[in-house]
C-alpha positions in Angstrom: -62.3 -3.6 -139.0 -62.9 -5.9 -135.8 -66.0 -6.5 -133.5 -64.8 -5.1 -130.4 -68.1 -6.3 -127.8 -71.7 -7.1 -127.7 -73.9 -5.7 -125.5 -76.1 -6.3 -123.0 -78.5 -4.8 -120.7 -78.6 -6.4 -117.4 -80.8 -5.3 -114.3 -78.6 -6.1 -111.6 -75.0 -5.3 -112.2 -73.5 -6.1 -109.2 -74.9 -9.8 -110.2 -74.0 -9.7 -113.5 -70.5 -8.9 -112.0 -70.2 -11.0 -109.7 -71.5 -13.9 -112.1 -68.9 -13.1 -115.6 -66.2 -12.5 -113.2 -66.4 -15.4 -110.2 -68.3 -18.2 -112.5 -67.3 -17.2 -115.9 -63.8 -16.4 -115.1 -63.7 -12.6 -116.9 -62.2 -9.9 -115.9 -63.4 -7.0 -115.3 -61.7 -4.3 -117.8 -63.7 -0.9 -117.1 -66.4 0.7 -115.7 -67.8 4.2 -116.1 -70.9 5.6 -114.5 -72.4 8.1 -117.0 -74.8 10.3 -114.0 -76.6 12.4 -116.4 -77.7 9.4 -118.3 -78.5 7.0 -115.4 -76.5 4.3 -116.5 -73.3 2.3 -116.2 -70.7 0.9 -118.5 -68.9 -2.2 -117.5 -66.5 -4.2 -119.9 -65.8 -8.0 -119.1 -63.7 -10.2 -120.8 -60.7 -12.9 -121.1 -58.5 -10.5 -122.8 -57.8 -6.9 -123.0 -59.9 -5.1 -125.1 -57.1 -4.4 -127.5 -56.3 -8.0 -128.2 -60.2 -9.5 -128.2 -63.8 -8.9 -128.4 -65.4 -8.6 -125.2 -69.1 -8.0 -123.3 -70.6 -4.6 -122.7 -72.9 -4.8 -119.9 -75.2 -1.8 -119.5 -77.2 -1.0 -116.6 -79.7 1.7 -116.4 -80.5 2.7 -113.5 -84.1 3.2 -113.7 -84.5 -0.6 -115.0 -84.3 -3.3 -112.4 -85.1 -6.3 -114.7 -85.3 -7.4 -118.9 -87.5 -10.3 -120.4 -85.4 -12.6 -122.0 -84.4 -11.1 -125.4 -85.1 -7.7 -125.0 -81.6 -7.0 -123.2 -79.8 -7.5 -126.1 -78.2 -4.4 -127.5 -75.8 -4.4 -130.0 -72.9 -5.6 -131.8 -70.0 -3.3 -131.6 -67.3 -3.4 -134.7 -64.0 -0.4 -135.1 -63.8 1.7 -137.7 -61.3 3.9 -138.9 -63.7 6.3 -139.8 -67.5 6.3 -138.9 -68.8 9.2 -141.4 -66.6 6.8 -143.7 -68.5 3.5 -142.8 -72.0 5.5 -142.9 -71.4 6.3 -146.8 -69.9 3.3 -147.1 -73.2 1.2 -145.4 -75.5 3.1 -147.3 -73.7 2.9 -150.8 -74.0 -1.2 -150.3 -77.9 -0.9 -149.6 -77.9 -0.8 -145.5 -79.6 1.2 -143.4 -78.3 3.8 -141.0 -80.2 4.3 -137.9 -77.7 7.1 -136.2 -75.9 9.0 -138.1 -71.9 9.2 -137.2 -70.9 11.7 -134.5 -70.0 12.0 -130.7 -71.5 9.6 -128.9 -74.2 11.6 -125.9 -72.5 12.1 -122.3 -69.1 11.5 -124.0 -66.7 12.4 -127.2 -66.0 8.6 -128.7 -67.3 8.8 -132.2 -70.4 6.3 -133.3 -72.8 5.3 -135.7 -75.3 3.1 -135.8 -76.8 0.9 -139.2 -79.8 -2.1 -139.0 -79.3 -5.4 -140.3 -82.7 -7.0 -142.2 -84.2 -8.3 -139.2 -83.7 -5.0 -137.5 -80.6 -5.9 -135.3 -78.3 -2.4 -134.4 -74.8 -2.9 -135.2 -72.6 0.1 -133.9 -69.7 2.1 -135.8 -66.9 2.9 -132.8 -64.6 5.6 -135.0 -60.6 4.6 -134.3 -59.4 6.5 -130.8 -56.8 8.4 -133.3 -59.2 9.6 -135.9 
């Protein structure tokens, strides 16, 4: 298991862009606009995902703004098997929020479990599962 990003909803991407990449130094690693959800993926960071953790930025469209705090997301951590990690979570006491399967306007396999203060934590199932 690794954490592979944290993310974070931002109202202005383009900004948010322009900011981790020109004042941060990041690279930009992906992006994906998902049209039938009105939003857009983009993945910064100093390494290649494969080889560090990195930032999710989400922007929906609909949402031009967040107050401070409330664009936090998640915390994303691999699996080799979500189903797996869901028993697994739920044997130790945690709580699942969402249970394992294909993620909506795509086929990568999540979950998603609450910490005590409430906090999501996401399941991302291995590519070769």
């Amino acid at each position: 298991m690794r954490i592979l990003h944290t993310m974070l909803r931002v109202g202005d991407l383009e900004k948010s862009l322009e900011f981790y990449t020109q004042v941060l130094g990041m690279r930009l690693l992906r992006r994906k606009d998902y049209p039938d959800g009105r939003f857009t993926l983009a993945f910064v960071g100093y390494q290649d995902e494969a080889d560090g953790t990195v930032l999710e930025l989400t922007h929906n469209w609909d949402t031009d703004q967040y107050e401070l705090g409330e664009g936090f997301g998640h915390i994303a951590i691999e699996v080799d098997d979500a189903y797996t990690a869901c028993e697994e979570t739920r044997k130790r006491g945690g709580k699942v929020t969402r249970e394992a399967g294909p993620m909506k306007h795509g086929t990568t396999v999540i979950a998603f479990v609450e910490d005590p203060d409430g906090y999501k934590i996401e399941f991302i199932q291995k590519k070769n599962q």
